[in-house]
ROSE-4610 file (N, C-alpha, C; in Angstrom, 1 decimal, always signed):
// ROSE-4610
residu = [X/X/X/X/X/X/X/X/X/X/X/X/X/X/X/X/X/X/X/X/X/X/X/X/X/X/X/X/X/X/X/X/X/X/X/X/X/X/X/X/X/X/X/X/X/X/X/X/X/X/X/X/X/X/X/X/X/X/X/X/X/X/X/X/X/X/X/X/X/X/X/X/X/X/X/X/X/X/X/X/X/X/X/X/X/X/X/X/X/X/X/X/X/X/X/X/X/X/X/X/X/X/X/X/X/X/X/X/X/X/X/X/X/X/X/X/X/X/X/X/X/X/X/X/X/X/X/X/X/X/X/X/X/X/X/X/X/X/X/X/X/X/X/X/X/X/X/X/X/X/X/X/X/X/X/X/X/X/X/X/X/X/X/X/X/X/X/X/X/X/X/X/X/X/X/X/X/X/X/X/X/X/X/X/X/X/X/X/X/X/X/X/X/X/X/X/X/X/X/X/X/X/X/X/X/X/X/X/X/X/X/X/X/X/X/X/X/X/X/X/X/X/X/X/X/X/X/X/X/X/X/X/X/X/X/X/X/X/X/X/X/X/X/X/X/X/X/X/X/X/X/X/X/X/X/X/X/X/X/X/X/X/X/X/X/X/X/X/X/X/X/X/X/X/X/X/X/X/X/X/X/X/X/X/X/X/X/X/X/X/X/X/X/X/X/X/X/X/X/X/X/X/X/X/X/X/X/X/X/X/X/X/X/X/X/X/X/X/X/X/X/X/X/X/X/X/X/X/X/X/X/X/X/X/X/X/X/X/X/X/X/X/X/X/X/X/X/X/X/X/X/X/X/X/X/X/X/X/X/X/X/X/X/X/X/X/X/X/X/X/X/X/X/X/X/X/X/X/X/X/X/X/X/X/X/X/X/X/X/X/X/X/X/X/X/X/X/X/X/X/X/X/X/X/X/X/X/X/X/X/X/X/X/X/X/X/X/X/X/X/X/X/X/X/X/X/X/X/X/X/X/X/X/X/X/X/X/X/X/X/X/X/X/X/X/X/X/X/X/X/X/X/X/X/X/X/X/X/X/X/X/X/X/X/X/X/X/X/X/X/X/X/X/X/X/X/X/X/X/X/X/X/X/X/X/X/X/X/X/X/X/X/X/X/X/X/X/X/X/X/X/X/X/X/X/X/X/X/X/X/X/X/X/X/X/X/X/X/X/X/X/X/X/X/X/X/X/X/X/X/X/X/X/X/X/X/X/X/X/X/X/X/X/X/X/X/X/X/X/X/X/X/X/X/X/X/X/X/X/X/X/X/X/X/X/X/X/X/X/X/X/X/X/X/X/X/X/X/X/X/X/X/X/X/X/X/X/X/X/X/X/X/X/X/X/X/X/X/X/X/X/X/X/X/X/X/X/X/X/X/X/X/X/X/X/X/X/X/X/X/X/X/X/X/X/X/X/X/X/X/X/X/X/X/X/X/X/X/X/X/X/X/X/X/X/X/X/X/X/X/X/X/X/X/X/X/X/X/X/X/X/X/X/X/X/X/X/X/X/X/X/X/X/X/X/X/X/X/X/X/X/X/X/X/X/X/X/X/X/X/X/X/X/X/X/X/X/X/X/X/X/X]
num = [1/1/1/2/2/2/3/3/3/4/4/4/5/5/5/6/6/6/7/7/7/8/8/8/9/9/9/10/10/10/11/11/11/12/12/12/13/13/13/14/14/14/15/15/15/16/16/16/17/17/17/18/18/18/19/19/19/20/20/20/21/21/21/22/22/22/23/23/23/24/24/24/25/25/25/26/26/26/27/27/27/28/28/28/29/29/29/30/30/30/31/31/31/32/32/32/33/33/33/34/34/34/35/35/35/36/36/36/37/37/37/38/38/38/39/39/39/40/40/40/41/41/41/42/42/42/43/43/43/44/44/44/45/45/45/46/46/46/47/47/47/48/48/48/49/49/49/50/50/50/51/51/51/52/52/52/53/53/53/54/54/54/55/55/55/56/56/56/57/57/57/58/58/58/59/59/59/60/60/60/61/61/61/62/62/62/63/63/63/64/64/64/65/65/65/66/66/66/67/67/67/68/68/68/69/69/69/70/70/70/71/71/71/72/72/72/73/73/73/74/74/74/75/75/75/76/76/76/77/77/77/78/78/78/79/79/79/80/80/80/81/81/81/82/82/82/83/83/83/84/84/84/85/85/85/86/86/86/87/87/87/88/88/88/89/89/89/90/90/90/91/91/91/92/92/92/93/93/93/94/94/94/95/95/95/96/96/96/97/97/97/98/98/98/99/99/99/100/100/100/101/101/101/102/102/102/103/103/103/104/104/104/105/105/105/106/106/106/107/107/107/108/108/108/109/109/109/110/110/110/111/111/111/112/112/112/113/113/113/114/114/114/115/115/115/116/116/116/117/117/117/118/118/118/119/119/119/120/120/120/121/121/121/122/122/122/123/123/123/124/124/124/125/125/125/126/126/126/127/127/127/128/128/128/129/129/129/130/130/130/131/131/131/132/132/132/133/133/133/134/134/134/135/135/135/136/136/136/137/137/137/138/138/138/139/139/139/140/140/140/141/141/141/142/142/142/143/143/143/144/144/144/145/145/145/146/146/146/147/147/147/148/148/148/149/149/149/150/150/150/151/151/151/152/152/152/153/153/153/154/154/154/155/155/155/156/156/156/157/157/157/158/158/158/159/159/159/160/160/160/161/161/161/162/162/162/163/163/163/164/164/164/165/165/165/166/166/166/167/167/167/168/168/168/169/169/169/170/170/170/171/171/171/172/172/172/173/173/173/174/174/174/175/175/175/176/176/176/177/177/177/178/178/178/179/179/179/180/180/180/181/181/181/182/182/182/183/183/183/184/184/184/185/185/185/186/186/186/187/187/187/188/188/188/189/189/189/190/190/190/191/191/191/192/192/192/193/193/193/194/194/194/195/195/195/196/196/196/197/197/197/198/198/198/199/199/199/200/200/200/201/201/201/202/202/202/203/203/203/204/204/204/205/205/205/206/206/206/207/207/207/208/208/208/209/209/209/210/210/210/211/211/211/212/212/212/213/213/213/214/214/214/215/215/215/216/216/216/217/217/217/218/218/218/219/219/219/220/220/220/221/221/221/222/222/222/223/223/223/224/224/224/225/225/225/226/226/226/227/227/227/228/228/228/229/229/229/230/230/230/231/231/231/232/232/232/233/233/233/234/234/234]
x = [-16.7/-17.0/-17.7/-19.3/-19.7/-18.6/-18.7/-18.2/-16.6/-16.2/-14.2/-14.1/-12.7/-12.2/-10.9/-10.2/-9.0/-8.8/-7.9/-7.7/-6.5/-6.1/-4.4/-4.2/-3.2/-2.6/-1.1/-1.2/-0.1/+0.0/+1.1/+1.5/+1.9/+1.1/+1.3/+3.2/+3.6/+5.2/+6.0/+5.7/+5.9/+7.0/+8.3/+8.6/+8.6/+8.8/+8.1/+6.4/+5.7/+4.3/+4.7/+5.2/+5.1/+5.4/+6.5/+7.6/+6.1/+5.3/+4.7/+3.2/+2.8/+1.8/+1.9/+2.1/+1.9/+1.7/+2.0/+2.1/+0.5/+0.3/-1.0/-2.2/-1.7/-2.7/-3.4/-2.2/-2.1/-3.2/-2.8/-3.4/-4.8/-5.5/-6.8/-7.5/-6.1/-6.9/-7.5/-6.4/-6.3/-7.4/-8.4/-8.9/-10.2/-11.1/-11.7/-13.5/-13.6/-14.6/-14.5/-13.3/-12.7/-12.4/-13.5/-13.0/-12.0/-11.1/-10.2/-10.5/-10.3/-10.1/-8.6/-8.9/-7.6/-7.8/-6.3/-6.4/-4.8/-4.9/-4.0/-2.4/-1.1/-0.5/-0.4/+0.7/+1.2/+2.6/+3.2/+5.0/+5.4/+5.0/+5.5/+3.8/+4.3/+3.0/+2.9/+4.4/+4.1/+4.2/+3.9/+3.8/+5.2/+5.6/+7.0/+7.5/+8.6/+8.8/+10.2/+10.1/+10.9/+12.2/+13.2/+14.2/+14.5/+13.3/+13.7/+14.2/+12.9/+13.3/+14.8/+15.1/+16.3/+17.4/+17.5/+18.6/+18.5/+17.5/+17.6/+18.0/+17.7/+18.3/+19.0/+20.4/+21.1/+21.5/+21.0/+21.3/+19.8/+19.1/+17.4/+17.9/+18.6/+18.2/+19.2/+19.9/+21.0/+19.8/+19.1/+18.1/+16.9/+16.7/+15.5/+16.0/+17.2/+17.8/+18.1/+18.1/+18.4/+16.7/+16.1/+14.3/+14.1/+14.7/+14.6/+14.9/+16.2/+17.1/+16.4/+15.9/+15.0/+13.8/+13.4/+11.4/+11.8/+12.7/+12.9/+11.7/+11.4/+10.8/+11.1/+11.2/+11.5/+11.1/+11.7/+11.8/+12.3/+12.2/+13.4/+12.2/+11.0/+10.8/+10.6/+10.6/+11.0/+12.2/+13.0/+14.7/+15.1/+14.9/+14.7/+14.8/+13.2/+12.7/+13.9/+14.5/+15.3/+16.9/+17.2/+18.3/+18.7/+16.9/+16.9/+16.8/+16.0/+15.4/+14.1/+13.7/+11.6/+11.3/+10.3/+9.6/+8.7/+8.6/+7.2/+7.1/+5.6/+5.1/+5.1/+5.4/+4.5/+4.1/+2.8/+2.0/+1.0/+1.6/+0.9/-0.5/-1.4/-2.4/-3.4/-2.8/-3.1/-3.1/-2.2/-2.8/-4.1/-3.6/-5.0/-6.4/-6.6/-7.4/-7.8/-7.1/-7.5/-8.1/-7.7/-7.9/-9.4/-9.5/-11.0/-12.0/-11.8/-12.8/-13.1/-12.1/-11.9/-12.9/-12.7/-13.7/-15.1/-15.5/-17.0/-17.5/-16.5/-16.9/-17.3/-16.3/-15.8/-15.7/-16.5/-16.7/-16.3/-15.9/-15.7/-14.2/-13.0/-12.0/-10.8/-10.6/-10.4/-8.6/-8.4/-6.8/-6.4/-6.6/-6.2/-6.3/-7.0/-6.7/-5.5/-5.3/-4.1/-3.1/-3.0/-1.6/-1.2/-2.4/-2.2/-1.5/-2.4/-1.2/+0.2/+0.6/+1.9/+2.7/+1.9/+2.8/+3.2/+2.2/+2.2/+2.9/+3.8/+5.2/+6.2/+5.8/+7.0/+7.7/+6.8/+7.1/+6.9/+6.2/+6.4/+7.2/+7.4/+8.4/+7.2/+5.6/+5.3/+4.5/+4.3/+3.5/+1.7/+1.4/+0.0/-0.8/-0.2/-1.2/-1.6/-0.6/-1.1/-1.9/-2.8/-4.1/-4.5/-3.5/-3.4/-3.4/-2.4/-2.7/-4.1/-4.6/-5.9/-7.1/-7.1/-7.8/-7.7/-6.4/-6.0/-6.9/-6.8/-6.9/-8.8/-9.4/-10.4/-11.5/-10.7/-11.0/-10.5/-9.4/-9.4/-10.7/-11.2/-12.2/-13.6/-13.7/-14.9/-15.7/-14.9/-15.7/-15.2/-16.1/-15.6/-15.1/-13.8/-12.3/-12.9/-13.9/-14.5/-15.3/-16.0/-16.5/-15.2/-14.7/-13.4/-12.7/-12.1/-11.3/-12.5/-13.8/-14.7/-14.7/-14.8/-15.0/-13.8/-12.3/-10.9/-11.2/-11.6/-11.8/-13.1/-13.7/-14.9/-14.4/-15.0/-15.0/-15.1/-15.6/-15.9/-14.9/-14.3/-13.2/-12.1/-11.6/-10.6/-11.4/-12.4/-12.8/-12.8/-13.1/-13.1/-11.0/-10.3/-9.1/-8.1/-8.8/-8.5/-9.0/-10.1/-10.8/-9.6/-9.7/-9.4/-7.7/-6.6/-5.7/-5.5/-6.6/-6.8/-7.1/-8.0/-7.9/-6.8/-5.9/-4.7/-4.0/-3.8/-2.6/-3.1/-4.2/-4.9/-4.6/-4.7/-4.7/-3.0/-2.4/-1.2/-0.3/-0.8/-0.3/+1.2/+2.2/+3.0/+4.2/+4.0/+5.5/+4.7/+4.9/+4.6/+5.0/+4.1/+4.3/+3.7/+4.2/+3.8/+4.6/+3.7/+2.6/+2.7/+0.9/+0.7/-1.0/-1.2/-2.5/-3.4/-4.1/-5.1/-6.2/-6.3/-7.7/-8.7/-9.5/-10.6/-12.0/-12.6/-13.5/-14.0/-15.1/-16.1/-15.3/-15.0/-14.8/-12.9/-12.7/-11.4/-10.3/-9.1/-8.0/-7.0/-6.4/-5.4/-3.9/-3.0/-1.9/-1.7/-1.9/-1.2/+0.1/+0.5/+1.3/+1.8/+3.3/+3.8/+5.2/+4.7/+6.6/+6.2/+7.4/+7.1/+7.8/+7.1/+7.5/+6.9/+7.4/+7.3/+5.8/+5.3/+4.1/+4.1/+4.8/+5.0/+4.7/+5.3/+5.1/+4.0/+3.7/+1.6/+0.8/+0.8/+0.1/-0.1/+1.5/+1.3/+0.9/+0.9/+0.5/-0.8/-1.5/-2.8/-3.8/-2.6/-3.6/-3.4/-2.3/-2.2/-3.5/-3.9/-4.7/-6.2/-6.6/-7.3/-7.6/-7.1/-7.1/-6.8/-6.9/-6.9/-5.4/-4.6/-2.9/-2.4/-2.7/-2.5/-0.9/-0.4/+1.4/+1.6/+2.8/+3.1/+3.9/+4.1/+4.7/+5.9/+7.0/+8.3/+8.5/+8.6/+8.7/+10.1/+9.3/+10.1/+10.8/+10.7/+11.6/+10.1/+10.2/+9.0/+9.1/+8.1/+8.3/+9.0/+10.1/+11.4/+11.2/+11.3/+11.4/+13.1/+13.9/+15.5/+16.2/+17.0/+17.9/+17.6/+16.9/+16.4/+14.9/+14.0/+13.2/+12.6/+12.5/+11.8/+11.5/+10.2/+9.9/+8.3/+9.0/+8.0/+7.6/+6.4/+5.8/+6.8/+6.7/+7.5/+6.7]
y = [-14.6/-14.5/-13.2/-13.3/-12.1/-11.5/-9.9/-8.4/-8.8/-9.8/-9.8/-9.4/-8.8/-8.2/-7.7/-7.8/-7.2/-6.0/-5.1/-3.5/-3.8/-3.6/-3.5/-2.0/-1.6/-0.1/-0.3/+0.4/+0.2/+1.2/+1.7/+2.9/+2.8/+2.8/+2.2/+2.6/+3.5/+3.7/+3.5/+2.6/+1.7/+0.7/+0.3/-1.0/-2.1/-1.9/-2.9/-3.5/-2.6/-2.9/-3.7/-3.3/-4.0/-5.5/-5.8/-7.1/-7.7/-7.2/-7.8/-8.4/-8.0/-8.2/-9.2/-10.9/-12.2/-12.9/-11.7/-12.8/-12.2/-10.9/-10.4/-11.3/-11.4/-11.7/-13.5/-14.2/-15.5/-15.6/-14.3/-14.3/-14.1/-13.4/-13.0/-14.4/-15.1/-16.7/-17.4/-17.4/-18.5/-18.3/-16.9/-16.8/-16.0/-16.6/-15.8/-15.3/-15.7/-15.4/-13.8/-13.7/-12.3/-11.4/-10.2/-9.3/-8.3/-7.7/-6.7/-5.8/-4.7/-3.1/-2.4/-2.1/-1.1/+0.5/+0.7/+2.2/+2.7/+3.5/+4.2/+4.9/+5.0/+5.7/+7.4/+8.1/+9.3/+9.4/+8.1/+8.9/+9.8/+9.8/+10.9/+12.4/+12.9/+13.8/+15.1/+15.6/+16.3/+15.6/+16.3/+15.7/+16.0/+15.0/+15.1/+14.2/+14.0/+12.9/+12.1/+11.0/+9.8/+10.6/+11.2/+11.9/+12.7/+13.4/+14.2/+13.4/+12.6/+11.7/+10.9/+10.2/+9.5/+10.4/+12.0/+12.8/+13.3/+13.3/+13.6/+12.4/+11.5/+9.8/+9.7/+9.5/+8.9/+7.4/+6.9/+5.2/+4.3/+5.8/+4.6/+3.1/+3.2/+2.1/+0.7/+1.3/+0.5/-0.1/+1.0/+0.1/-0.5/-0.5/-1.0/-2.9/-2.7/-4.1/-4.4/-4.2/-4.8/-5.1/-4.3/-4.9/-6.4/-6.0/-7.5/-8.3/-8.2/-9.7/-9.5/-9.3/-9.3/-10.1/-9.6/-10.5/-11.2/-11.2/-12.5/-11.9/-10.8/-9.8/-9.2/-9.0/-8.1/-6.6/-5.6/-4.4/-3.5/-5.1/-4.0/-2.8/-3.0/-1.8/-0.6/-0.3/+0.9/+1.0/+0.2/+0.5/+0.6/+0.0/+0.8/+2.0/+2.6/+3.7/+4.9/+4.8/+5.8/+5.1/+4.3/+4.3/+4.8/+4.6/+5.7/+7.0/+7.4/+8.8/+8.9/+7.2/+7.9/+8.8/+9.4/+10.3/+10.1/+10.0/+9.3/+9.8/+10.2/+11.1/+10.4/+11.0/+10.0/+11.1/+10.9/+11.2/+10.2/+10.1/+9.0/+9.4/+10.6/+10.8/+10.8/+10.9/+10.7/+9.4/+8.8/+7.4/+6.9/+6.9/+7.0/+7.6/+8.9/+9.0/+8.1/+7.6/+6.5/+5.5/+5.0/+4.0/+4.1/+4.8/+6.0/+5.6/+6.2/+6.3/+4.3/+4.2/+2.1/+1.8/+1.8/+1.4/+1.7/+2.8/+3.4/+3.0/+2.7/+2.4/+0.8/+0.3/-1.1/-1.7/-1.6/-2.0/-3.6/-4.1/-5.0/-5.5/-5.2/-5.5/-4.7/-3.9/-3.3/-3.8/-4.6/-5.2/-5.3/-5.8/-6.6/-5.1/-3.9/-2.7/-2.3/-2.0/-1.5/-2.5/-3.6/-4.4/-4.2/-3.5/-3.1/-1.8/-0.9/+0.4/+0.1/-0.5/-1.2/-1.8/-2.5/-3.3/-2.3/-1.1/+0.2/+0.3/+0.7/+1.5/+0.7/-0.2/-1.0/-2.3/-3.0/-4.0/-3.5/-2.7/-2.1/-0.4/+0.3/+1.8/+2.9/+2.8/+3.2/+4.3/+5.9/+7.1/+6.3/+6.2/+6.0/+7.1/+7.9/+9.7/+10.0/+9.4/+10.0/+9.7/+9.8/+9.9/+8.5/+8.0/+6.6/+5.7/+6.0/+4.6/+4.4/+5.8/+6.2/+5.1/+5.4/+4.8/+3.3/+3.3/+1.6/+0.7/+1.7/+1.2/+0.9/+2.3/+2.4/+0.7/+0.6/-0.4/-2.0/-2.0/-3.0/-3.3/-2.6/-2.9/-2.2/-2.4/-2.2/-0.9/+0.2/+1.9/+2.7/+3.5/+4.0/+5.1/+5.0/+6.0/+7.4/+7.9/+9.3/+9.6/+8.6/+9.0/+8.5/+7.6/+7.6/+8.9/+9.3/+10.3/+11.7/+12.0/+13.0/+12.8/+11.1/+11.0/+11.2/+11.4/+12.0/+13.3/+14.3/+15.6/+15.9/+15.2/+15.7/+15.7/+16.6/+16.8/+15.8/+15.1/+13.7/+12.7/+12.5/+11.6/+12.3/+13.4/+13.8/+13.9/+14.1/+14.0/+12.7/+11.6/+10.2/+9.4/+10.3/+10.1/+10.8/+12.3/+12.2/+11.5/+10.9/+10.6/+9.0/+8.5/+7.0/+7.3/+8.5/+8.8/+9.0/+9.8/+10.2/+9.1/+7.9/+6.8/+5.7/+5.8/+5.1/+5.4/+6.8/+7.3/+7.2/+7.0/+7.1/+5.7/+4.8/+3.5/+3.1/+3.2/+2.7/+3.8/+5.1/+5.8/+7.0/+7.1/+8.0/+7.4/+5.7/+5.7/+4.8/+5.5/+5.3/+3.8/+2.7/+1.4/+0.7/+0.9/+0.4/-0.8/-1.9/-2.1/-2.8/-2.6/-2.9/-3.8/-5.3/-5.6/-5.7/-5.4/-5.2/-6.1/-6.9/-7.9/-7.3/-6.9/-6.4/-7.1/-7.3/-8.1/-7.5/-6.6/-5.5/-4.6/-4.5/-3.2/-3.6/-4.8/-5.3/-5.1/-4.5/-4.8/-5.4/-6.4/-7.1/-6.8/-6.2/-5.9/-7.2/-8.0/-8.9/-9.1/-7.5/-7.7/-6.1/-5.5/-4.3/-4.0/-4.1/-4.3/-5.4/-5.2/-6.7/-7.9/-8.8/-10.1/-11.4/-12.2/-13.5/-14.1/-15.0/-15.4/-16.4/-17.3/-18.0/-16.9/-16.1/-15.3/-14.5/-14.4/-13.3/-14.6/-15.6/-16.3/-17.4/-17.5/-17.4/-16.0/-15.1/-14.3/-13.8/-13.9/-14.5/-15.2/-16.4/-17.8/-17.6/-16.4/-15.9/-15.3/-14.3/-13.2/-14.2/-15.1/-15.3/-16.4/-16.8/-17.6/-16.8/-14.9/-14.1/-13.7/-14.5/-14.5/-13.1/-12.1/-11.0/-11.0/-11.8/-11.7/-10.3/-9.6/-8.6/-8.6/-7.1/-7.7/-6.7/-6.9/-6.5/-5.3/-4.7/-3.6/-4.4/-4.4/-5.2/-4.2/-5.1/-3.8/-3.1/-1.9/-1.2/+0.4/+1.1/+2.4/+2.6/+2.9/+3.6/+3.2/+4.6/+4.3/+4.3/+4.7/+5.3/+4.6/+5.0/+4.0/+3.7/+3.9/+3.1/+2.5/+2.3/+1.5/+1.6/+3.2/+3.8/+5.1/+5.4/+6.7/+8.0/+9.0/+9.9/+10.7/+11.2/+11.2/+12.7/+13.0/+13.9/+15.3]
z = [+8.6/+10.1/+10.4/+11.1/+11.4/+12.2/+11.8/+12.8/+12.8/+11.8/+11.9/+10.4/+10.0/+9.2/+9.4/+8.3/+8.4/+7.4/+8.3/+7.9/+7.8/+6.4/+5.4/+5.4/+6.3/+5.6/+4.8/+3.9/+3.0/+2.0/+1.5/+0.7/-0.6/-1.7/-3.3/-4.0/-2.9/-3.4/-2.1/-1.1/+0.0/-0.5/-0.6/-1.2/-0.4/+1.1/+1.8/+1.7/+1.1/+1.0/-0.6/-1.5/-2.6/-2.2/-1.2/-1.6/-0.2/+0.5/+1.7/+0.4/-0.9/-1.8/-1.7/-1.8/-2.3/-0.6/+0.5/+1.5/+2.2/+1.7/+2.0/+0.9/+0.0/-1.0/-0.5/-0.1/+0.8/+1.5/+2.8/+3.9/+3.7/+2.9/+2.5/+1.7/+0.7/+0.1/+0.9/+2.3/+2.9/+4.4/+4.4/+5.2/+4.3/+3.3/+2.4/+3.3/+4.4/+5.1/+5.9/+6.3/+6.6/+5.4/+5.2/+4.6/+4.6/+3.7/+3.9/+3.3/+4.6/+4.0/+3.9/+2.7/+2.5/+3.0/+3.4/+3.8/+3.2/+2.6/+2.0/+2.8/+2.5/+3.5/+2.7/+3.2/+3.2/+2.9/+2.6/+2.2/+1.8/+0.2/-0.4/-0.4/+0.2/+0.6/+0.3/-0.4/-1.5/-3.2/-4.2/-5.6/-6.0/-6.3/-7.0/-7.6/-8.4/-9.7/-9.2/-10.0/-9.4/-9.4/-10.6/-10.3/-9.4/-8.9/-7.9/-6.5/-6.1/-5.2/-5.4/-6.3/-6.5/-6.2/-6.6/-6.6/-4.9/-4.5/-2.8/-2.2/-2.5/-2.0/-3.3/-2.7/-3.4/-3.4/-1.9/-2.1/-2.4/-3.2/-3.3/-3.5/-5.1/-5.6/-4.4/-4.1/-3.4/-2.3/-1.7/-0.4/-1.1/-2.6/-3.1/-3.4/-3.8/-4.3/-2.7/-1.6/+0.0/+0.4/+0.3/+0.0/-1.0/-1.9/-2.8/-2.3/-2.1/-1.3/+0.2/+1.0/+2.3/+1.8/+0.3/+0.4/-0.4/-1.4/-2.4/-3.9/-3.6/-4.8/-5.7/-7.2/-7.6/-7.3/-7.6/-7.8/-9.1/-10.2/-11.4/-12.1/-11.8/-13.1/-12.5/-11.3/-10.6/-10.7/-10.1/-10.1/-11.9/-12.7/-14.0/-14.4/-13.9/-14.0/-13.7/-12.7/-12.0/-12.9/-13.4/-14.1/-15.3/-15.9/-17.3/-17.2/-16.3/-16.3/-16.8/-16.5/-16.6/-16.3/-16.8/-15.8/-15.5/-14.0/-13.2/-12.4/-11.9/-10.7/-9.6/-8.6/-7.0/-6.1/-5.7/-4.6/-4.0/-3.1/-2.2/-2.4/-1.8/-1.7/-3.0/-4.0/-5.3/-5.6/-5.6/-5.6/-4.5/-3.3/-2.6/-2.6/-3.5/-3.8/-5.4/-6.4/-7.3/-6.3/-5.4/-4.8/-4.2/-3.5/-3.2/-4.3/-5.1/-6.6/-7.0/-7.0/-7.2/-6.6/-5.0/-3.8/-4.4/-4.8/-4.9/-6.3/-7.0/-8.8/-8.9/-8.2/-8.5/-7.1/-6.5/-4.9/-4.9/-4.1/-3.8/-3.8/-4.4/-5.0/-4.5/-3.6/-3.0/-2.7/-2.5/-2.3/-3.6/-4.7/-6.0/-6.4/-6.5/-6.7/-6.1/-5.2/-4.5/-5.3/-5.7/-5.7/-7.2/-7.9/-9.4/-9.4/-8.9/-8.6/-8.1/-6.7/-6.7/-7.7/-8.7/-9.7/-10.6/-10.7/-11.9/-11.7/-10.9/-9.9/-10.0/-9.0/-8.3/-10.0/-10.5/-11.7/-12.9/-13.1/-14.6/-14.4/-13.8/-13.5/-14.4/-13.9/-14.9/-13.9/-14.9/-14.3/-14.0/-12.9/-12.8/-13.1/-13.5/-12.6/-14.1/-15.5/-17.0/-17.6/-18.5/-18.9/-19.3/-20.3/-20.3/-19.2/-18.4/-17.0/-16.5/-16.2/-15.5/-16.5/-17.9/-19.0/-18.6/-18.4/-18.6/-16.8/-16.1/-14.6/-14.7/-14.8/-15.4/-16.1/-17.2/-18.4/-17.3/-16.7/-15.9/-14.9/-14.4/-13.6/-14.4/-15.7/-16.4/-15.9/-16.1/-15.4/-16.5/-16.6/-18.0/-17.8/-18.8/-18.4/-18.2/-18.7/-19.0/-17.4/-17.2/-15.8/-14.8/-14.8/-13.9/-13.5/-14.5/-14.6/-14.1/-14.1/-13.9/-12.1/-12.0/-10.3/-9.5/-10.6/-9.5/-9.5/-9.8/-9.9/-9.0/-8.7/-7.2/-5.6/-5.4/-3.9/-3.3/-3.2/-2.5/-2.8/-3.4/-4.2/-2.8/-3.0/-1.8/-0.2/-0.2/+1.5/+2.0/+0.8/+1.4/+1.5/+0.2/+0.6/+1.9/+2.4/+3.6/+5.0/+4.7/+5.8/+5.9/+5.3/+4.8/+5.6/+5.1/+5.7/+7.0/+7.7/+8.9/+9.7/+9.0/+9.7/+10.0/+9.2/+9.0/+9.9/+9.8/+11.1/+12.5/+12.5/+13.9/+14.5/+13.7/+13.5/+14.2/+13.5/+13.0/+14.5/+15.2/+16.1/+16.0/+16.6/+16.6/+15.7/+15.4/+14.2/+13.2/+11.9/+10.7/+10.3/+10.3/+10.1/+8.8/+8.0/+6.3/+5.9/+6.1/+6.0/+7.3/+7.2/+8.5/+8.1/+9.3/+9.2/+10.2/+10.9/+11.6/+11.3/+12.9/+12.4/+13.3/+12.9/+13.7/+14.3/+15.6/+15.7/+16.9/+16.1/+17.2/+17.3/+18.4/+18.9/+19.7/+19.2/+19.3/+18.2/+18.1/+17.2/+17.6/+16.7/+17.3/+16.1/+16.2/+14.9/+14.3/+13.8/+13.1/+12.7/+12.3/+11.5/+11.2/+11.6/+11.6/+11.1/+9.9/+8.9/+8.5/+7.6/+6.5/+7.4/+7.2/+7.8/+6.9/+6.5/+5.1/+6.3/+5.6/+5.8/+7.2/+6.9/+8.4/+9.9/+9.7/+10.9/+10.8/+9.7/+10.0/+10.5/+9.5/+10.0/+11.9/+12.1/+13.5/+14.8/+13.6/+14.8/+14.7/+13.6/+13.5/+14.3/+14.3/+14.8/+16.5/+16.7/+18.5/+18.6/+17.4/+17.7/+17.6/+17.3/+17.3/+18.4/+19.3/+20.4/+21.7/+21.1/+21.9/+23.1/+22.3/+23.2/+23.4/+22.9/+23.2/+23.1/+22.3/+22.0/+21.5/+22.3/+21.5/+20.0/+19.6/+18.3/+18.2/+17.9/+17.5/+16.6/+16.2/+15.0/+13.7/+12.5/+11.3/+10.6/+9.5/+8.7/+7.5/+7.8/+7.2/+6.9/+6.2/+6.1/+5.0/+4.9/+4.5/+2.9/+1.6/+0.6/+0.5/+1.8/+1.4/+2.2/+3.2/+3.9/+5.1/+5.5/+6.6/+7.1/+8.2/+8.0/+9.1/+9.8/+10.9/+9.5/+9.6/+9.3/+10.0/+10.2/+10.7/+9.6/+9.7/+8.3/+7.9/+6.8/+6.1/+5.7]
């Protein structure tokens, strides 16, 4: 559809954004004339490793298995991860900037990217940031690991990952809503969708937004990598 599209914000160490992947992926099959843009979040916004996080949250894994049973998703190879003692990095903006470099290398693919970094994390418990994942992400979308890895290290690679952030937050306003979908049409936005909610309900409030009902929308369950499911950025 000329001038409509949908704007996905969502955060690659989000577990609401992981378990919300199959009902996003739906929504885009099932509406393939509307394009989607991805926009990256900010959770974890300094660099730091899954142990650290797990030993500041002590009931992570306890609210990652209440995420599962809420989407009917797995979570084991992150919750894994933190039961061995992987050692795995997370920075949100780092991943978003991968995400950045994807967009400009491998244009067009832009969601099915994001849901690979999520699976990196969230179903395999695996470091995205080490030299091999990078290689491996790289070789998945046919870019060669050597210039990949050259295009995370330019200036431009981080001005388009802050810009992309700065649009998110502007977007999404004063409470941090991951994941969130946005149907845009001109100079119209309509939320679709703010927290995780199973597909029956995007898609009715979709088919409000597009008959122009102007229904409002409830706040779901979203945000939170720890115990709860309101978060202000950190």
């Amino acid at each position: 559809m000329q001038g409509t599209w949908f704007i996905y914000i969502a955060d690659v160490f989000c577990p609401w954004c992981y378990a919300f992947a199959p009902v996003m992926k739906k929504l885009a099959g099932e509406n393939p004339d509307i394009p989607v843009r991805v926009l990256g979040g900010n959770l974890i916004s300094r660099p730091m490793t899954l142990a650290e996080d797990a030993a500041q949250s002590p009931g992570l894994v306890d609210f990652w298995h209440e995420v599962e049973h809420a989407s009917g998703r797995s979570l084991a190879g992150a919750i894994t991860a933190v039961e061995t003692g992987r050692e795995v990095r997370l920075y949100s903006p780092g991943a978003d900037e991968i995400l950045a470099v994807l967009k400009k290398m491998a244009p067009g693919h832009e969601l099915e990217q994001l849901f690979e970094l999520e699976e990196m994390f969230y179903g395999q418990g695996r470091d995205m940031f080490t030299d091999e994942a990078l290689a491996e992400i790289a070789r998945r979308w046919k870019v060669d690991p050597a210039h990949f890895a050259s295009a995370l290290d330019e200036p431009a690679a981080l001005a388009a990952t802050e810009r992309n952030l700065e649009m998110a937050a502007e977007l999404m306003g004063e409470i941090t809503a991951y994941p969130s979908v946005l149907l845009v049409r001109g100079n119209r936005y309509d939320a679709v969708s703010r927290g995780f909610v199973h597909y029956e309900t995007v898609a009715a409030r979709l088919a409000d937004a597009m008959r122009d009902l102007g229904v409002p929308l409830e706040e779901s369950a979203f945000c939170s990598r720890h115990n709860g499911c309101s978060l202000r950025r950190r």
